[in-house]
PDB file of N, CA, C and O in Angstrom:
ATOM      1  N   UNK A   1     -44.408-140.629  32.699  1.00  0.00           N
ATOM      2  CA  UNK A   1     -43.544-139.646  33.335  1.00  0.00           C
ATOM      3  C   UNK A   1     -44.388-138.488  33.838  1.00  0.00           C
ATOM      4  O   UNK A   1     -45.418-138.186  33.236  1.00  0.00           O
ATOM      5  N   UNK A   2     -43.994-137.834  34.906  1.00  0.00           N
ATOM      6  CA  UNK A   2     -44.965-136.268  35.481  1.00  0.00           C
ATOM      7  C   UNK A   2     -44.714-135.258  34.793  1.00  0.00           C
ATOM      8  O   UNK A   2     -43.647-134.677  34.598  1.00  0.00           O
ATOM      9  N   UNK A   3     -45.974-135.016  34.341  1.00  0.00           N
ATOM     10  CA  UNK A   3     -45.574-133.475  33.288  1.00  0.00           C
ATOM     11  C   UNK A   3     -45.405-132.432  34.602  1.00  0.00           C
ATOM     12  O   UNK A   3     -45.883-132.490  35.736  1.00  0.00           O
ATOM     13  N   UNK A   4     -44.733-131.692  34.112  1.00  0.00           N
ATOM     14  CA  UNK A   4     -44.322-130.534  34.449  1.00  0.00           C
ATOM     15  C   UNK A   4     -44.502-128.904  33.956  1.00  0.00           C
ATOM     16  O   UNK A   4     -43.922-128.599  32.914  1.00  0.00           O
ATOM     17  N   UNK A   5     -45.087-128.113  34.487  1.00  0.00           N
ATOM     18  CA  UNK A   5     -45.958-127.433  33.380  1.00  0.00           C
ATOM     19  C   UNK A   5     -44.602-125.941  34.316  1.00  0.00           C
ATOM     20  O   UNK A   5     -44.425-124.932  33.633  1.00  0.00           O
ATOM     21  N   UNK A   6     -44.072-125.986  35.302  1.00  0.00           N
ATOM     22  CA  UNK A   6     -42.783-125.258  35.242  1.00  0.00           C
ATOM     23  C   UNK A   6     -41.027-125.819  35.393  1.00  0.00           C
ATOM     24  O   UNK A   6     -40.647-126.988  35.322  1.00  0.00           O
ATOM     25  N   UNK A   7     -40.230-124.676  35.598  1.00  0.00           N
ATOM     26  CA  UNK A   7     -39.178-125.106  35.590  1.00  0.00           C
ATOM     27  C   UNK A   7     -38.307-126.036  36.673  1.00  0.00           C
ATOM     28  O   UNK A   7     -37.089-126.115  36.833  1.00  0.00           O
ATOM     29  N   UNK A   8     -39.607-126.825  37.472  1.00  0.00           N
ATOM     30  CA  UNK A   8     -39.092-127.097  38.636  1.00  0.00           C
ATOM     31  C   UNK A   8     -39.105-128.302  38.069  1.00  0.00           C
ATOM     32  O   UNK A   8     -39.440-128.426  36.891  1.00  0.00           O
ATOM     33  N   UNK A   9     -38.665-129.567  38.990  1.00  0.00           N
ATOM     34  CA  UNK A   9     -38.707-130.809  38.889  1.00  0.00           C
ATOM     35  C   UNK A   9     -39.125-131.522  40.119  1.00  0.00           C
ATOM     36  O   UNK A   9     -39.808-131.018  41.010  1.00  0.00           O
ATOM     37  N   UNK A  10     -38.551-133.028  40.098  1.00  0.00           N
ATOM     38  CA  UNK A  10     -39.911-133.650  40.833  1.00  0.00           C
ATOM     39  C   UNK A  10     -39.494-133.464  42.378  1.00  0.00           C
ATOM     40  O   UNK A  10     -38.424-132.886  42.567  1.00  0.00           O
ATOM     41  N   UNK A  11     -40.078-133.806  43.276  1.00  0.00           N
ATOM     42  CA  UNK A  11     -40.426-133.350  44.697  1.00  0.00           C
ATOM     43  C   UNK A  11     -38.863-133.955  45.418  1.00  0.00           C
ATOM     44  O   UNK A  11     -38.000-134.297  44.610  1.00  0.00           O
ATOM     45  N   UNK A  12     -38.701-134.013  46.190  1.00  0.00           N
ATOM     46  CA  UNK A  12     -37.194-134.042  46.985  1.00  0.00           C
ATOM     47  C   UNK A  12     -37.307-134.253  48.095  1.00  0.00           C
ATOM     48  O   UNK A  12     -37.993-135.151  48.581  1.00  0.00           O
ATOM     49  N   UNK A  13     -36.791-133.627  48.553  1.00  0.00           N
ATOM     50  CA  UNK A  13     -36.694-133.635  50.583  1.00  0.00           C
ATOM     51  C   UNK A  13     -37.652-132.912  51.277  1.00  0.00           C
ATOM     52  O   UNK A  13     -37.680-131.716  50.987  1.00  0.00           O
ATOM     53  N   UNK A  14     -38.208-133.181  51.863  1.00  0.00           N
ATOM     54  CA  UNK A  14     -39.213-132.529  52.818  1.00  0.00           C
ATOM     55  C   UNK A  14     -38.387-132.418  54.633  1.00  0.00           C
ATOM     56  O   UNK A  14     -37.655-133.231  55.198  1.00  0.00           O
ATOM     57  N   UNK A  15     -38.705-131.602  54.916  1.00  0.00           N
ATOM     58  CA  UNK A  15     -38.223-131.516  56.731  1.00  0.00           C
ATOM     59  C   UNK A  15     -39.342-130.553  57.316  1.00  0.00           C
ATOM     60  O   UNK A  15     -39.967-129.683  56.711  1.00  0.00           O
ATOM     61  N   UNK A  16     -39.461-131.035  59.015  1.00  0.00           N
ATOM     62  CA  UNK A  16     -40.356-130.133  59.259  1.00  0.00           C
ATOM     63  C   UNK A  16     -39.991-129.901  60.433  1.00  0.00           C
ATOM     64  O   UNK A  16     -39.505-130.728  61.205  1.00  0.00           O
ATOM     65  N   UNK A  17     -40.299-128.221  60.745  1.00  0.00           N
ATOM     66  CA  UNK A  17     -40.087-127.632  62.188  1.00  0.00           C
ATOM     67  C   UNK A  17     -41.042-127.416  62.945  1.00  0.00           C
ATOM     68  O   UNK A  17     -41.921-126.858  62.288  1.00  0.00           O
ATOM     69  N   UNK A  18     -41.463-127.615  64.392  1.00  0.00           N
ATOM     70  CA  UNK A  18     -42.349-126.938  65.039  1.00  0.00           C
ATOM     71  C   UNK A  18     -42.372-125.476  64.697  1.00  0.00           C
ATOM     72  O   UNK A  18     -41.384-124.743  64.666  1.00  0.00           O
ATOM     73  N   UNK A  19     -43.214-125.246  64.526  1.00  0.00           N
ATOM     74  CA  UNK A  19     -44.065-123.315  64.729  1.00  0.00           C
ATOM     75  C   UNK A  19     -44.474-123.353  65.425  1.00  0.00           C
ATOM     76  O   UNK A  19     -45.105-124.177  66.087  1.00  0.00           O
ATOM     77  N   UNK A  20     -44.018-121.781  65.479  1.00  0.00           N
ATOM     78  CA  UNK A  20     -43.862-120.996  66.927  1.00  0.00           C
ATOM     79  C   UNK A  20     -45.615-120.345  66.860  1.00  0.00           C
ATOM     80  O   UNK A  20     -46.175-119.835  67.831  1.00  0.00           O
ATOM     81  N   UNK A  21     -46.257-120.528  65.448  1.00  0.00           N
ATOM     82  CA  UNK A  21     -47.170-119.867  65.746  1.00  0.00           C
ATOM     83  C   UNK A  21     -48.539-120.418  66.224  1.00  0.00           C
ATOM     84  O   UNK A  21     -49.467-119.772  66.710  1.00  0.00           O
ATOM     85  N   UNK A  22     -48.470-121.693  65.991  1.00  0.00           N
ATOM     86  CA  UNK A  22     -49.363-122.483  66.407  1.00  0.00           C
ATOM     87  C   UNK A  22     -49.107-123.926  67.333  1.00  0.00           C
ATOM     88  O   UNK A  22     -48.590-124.599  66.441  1.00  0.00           O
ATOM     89  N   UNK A  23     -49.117-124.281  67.802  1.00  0.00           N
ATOM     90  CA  UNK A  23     -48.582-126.137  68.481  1.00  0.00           C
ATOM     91  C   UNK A  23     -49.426-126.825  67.643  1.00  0.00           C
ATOM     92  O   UNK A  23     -48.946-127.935  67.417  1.00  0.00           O
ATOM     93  N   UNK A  24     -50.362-126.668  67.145  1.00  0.00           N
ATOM     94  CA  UNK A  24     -51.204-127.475  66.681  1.00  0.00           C
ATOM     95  C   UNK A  24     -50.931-127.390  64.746  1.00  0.00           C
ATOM     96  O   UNK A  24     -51.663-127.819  63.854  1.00  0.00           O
ATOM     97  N   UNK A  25     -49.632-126.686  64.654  1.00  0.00           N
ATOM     98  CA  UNK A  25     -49.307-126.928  63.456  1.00  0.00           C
ATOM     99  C   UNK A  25     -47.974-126.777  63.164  1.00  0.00           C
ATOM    100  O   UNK A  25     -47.367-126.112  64.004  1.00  0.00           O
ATOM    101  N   UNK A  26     -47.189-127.270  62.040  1.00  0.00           N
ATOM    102  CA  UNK A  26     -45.763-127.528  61.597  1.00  0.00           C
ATOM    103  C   UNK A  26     -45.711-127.230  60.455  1.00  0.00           C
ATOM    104  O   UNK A  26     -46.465-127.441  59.505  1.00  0.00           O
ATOM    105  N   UNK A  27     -44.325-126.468  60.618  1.00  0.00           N
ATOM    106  CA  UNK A  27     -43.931-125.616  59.469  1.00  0.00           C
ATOM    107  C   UNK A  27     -43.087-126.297  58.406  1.00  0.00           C
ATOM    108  O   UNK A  27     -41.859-126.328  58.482  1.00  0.00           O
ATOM    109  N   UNK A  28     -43.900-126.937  57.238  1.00  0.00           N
ATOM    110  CA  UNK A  28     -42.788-127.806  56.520  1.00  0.00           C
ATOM    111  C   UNK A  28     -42.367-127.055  55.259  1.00  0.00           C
ATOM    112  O   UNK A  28     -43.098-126.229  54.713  1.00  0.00           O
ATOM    113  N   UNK A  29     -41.031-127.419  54.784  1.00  0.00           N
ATOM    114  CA  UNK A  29     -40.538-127.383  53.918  1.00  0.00           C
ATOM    115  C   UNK A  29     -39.958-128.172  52.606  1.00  0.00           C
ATOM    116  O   UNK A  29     -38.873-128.753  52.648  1.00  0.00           O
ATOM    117  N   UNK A  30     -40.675-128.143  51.589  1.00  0.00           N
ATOM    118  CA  UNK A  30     -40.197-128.631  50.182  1.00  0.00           C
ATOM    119  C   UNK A  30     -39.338-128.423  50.028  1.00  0.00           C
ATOM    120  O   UNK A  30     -38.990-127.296  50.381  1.00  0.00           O
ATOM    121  N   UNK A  31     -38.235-129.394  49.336  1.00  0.00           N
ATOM    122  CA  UNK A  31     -36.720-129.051  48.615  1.00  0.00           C
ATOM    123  C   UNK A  31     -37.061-130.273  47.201  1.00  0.00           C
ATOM    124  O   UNK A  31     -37.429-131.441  47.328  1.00  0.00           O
ATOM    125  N   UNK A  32     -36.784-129.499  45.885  1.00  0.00           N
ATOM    126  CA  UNK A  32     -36.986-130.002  44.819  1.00  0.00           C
ATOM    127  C   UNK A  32     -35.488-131.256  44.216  1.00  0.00           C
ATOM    128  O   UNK A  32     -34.265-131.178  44.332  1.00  0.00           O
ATOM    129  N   UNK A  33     -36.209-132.069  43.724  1.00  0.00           N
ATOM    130  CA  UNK A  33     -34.247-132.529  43.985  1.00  0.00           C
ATOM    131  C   UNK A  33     -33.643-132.155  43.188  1.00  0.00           C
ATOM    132  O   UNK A  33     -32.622-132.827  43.043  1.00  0.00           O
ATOM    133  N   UNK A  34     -33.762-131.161  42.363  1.00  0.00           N
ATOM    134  CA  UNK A  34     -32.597-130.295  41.676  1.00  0.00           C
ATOM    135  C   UNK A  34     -32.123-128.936  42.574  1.00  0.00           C
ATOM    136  O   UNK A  34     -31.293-128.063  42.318  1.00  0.00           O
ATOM    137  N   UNK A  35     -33.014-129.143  43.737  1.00  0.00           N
ATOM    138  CA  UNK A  35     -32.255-127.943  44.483  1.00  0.00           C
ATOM    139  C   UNK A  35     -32.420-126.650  44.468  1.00  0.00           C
ATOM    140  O   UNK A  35     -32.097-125.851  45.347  1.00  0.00           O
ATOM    141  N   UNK A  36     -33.142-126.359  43.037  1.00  0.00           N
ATOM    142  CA  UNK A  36     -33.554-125.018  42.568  1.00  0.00           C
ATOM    143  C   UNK A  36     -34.580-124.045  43.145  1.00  0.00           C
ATOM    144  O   UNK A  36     -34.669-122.817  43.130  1.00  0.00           O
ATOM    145  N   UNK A  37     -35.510-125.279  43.790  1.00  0.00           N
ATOM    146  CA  UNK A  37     -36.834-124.570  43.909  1.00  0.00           C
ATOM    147  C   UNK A  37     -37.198-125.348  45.916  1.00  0.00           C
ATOM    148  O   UNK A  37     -37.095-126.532  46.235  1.00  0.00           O
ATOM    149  N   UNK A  38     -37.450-124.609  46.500  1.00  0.00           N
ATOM    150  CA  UNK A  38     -38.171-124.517  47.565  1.00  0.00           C
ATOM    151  C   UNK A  38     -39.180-124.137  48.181  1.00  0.00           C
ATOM    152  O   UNK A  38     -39.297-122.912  48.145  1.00  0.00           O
ATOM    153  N   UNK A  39     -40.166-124.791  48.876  1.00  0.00           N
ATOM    154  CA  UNK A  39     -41.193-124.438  48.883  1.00  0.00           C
ATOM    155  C   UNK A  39     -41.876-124.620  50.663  1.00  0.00           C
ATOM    156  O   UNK A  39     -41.843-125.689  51.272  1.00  0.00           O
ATOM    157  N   UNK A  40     -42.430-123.370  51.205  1.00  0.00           N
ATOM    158  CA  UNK A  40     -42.178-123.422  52.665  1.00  0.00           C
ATOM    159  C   UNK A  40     -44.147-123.156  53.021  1.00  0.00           C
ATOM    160  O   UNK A  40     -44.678-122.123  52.613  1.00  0.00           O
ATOM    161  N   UNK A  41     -44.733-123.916  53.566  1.00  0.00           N
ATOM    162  CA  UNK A  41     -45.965-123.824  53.698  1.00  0.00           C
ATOM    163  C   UNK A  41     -45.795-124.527  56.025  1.00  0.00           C
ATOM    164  O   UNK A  41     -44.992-125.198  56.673  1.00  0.00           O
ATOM    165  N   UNK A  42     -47.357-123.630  56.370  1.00  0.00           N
ATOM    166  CA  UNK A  42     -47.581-124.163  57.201  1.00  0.00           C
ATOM    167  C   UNK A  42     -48.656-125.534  57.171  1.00  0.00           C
ATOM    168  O   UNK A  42     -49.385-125.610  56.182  1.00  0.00           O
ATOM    169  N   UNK A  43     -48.755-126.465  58.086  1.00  0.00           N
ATOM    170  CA  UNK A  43     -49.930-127.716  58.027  1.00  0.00           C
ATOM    171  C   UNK A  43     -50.359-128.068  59.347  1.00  0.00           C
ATOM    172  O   UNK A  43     -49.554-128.227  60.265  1.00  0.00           O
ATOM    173  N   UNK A  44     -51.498-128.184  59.466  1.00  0.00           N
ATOM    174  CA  UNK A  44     -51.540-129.032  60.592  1.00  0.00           C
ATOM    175  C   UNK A  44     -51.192-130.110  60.837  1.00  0.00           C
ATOM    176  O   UNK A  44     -51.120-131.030  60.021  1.00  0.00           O
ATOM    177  N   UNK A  45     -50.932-130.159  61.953  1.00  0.00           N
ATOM    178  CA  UNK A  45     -50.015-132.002  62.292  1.00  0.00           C
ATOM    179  C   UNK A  45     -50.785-133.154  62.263  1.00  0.00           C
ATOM    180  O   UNK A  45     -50.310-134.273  62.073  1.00  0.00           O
ATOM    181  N   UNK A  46     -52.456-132.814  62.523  1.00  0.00           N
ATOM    182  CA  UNK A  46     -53.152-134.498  62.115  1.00  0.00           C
ATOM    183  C   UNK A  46     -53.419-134.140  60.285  1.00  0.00           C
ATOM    184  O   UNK A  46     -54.347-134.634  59.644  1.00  0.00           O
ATOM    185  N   UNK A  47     -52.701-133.485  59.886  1.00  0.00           N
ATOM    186  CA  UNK A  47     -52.871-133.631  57.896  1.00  0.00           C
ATOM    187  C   UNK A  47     -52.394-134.965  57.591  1.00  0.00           C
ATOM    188  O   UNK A  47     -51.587-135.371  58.427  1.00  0.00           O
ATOM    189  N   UNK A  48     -52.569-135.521  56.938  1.00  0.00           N
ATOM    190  CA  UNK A  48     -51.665-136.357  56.477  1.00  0.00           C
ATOM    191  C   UNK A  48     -50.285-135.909  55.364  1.00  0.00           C
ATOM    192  O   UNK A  48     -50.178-134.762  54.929  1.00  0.00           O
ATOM    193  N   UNK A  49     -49.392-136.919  55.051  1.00  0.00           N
ATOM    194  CA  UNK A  49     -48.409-136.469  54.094  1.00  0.00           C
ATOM    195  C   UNK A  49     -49.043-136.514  52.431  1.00  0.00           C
ATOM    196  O   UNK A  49     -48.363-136.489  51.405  1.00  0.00           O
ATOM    197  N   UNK A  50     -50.208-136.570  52.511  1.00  0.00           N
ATOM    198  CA  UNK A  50     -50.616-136.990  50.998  1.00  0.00           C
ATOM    199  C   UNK A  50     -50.936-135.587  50.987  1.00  0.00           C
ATOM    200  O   UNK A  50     -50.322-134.987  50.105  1.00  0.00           O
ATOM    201  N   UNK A  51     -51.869-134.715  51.839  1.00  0.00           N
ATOM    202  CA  UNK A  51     -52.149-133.547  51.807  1.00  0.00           C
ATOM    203  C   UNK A  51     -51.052-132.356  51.489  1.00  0.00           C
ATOM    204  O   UNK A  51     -51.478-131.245  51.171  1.00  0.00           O
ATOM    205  N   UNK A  52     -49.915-132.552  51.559  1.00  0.00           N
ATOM    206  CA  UNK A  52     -48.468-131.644  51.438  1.00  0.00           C
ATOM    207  C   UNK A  52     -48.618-132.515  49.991  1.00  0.00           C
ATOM    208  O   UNK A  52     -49.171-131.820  49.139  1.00  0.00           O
ATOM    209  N   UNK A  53     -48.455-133.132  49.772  1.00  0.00           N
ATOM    210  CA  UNK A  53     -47.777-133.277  48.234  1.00  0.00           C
ATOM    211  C   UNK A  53     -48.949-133.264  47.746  1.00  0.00           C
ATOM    212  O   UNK A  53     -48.581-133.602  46.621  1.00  0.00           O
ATOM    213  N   UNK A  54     -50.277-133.140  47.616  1.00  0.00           N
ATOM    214  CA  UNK A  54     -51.325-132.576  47.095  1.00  0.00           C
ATOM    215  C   UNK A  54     -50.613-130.896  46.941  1.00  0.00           C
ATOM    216  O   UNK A  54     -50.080-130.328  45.988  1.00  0.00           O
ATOM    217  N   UNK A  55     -50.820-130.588  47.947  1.00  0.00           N
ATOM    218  CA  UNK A  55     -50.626-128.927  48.030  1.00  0.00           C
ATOM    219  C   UNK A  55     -49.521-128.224  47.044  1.00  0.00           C
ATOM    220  O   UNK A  55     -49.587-127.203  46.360  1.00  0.00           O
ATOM    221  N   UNK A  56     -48.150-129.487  47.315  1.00  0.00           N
ATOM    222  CA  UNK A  56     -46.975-129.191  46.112  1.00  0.00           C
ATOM    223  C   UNK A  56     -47.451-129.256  44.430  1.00  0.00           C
ATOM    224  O   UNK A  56     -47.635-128.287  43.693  1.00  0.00           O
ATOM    225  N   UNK A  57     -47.542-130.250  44.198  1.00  0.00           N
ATOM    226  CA  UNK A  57     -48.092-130.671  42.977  1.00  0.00           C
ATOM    227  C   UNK A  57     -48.988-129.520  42.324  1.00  0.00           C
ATOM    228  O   UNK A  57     -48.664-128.963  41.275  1.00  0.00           O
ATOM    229  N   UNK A  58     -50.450-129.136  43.231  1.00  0.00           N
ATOM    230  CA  UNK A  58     -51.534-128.362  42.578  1.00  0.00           C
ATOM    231  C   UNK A  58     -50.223-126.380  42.271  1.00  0.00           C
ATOM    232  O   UNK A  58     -50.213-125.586  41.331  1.00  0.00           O
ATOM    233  N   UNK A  59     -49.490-126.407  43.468  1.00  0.00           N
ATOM    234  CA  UNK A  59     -48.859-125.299  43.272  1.00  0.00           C
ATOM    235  C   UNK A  59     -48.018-125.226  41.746  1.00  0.00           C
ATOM    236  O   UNK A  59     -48.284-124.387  40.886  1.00  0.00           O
ATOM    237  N   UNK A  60     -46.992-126.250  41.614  1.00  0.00           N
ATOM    238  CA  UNK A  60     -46.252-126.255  40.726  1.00  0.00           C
ATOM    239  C   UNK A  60     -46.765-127.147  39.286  1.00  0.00           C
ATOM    240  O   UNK A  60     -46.128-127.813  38.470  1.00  0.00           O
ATOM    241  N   UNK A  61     -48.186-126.814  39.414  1.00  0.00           N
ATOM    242  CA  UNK A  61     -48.797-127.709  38.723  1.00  0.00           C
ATOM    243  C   UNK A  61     -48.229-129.195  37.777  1.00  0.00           C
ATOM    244  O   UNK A  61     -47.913-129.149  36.588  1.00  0.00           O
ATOM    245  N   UNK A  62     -48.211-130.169  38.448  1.00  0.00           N
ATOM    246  CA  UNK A  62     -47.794-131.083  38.034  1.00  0.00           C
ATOM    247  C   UNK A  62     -49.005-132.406  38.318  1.00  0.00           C
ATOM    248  O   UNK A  62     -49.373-132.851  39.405  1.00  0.00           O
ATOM    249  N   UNK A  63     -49.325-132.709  37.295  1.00  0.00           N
ATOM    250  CA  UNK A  63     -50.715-133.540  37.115  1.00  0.00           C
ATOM    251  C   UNK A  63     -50.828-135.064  37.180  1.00  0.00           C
ATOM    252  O   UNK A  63     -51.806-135.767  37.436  1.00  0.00           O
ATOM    253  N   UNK A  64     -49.090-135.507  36.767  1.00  0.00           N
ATOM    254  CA  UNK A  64     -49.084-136.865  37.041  1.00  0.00           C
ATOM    255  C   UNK A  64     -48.350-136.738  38.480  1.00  0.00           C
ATOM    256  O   UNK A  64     -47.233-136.229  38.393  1.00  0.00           O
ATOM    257  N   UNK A  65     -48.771-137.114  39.832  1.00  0.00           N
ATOM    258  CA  UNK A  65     -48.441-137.369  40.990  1.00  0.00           C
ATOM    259  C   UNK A  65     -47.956-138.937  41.778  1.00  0.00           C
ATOM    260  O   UNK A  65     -47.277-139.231  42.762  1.00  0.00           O
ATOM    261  N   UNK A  66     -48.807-139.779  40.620  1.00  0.00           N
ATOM    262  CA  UNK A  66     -48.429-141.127  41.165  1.00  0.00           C
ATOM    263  C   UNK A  66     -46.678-141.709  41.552  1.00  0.00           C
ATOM    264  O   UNK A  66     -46.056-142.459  42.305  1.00  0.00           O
ATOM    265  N   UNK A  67     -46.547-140.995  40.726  1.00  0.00           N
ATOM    266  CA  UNK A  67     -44.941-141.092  40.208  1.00  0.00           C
ATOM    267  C   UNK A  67     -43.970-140.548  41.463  1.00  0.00           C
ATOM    268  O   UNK A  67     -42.822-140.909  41.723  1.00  0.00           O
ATOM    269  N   UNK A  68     -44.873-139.484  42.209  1.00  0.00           N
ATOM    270  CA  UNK A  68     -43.874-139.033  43.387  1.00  0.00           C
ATOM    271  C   UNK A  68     -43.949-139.277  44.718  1.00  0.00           C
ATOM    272  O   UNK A  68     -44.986-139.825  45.091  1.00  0.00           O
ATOM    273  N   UNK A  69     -43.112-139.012  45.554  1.00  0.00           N
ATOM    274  CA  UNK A  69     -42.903-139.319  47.118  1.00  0.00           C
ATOM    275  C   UNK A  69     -42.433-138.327  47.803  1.00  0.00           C
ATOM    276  O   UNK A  69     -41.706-137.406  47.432  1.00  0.00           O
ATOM    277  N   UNK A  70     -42.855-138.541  48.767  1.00  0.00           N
ATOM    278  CA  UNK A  70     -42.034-137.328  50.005  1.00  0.00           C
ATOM    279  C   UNK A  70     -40.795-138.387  50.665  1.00  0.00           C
ATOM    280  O   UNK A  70     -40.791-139.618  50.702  1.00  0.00           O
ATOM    281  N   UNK A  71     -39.828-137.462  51.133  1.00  0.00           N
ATOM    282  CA  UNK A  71     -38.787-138.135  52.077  1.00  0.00           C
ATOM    283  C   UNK A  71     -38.943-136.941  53.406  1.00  0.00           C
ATOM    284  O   UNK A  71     -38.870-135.712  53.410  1.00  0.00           O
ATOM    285  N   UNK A  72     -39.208-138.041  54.575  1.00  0.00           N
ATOM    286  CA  UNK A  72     -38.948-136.788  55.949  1.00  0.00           C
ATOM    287  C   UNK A  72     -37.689-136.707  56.434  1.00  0.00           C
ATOM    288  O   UNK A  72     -37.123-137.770  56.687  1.00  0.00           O
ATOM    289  N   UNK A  73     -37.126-135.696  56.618  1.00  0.00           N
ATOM    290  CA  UNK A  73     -35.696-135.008  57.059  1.00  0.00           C
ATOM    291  C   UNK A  73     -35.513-134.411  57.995  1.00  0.00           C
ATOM    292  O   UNK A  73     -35.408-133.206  57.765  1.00  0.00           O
ATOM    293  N   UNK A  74     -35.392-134.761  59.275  1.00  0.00           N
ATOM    294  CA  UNK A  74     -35.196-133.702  60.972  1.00  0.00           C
ATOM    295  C   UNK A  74     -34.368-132.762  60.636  1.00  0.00           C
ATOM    296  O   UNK A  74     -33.709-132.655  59.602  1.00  0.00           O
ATOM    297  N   UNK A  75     -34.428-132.009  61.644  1.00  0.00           N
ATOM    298  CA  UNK A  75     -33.312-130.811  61.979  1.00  0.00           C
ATOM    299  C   UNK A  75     -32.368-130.971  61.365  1.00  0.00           C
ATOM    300  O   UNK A  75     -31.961-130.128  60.566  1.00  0.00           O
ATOM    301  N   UNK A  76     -31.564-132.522  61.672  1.00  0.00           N
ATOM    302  CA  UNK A  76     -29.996-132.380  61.526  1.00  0.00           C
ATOM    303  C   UNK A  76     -29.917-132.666  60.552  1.00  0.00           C
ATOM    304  O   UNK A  76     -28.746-132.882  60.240  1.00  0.00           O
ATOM    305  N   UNK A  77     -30.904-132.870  59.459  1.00  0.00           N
ATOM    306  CA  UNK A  77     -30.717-133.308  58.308  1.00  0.00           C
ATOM    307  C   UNK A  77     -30.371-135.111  57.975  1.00  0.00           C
ATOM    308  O   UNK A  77     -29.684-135.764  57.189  1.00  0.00           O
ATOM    309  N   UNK A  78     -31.308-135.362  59.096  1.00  0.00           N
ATOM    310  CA  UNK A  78     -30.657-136.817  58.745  1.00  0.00           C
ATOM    311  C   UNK A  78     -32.201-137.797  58.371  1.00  0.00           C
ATOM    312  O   UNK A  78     -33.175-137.796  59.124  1.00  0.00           O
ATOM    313  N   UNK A  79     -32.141-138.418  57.331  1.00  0.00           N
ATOM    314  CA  UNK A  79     -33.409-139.591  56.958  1.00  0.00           C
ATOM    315  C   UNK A  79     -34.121-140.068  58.504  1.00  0.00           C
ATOM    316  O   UNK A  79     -33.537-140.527  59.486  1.00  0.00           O
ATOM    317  N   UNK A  80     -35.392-139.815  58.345  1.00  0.00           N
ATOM    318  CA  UNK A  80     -35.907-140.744  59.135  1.00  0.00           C
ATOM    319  C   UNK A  80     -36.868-141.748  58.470  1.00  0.00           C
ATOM    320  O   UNK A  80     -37.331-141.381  57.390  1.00  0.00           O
ATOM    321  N   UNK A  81     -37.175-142.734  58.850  1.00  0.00           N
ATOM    322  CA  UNK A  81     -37.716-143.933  58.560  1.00  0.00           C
ATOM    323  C   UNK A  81     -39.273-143.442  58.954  1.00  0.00           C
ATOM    324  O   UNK A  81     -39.388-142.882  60.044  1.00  0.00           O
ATOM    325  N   UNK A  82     -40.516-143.623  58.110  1.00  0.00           N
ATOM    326  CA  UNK A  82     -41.207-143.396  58.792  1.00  0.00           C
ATOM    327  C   UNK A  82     -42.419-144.642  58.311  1.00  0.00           C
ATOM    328  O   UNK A  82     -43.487-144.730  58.917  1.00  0.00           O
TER     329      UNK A  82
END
């Protein structure tokens, strides 16, 4: 199981918006799936998705990672397949 060293739990929904401040980067957002905790970082767009849930994990320090996944979520909030 992923230890958890705060009160958050394991990773959730991810969605991402173009930024306005760069083209060459996207503004994504963490949603925990208890809902509690959110987490809003910029990335560049050739990052990969392992690099965001690196970045989540080391933040909310959580050491077992194998265990988790990202889901991508558009605008409208709807699953995309990726």
């Amino acid at each position: 199981m992923p230890t958890l060293n705060s009160s958050s739990s394991f990773l959730g929904r991810l969605s991402a918006r173009s930024s306005f401040i760069s083209p060459k980067e996207v503004k994504v957002t963490v949603q925990l799936l208890n809902d509690a905790d959110t987490v809003t970082n910029e990335f560049k767009r050739s990052q990969p998705a392992q690099a965001i849930l690196d970045y989540i994990c080391e933040l909310k320090n959580i050491r077992e990672k194998d265990y988790l996944g990202l889901r991508y979520q558009d605008h409208n909030k709807h699953r995309v397949r990726t």
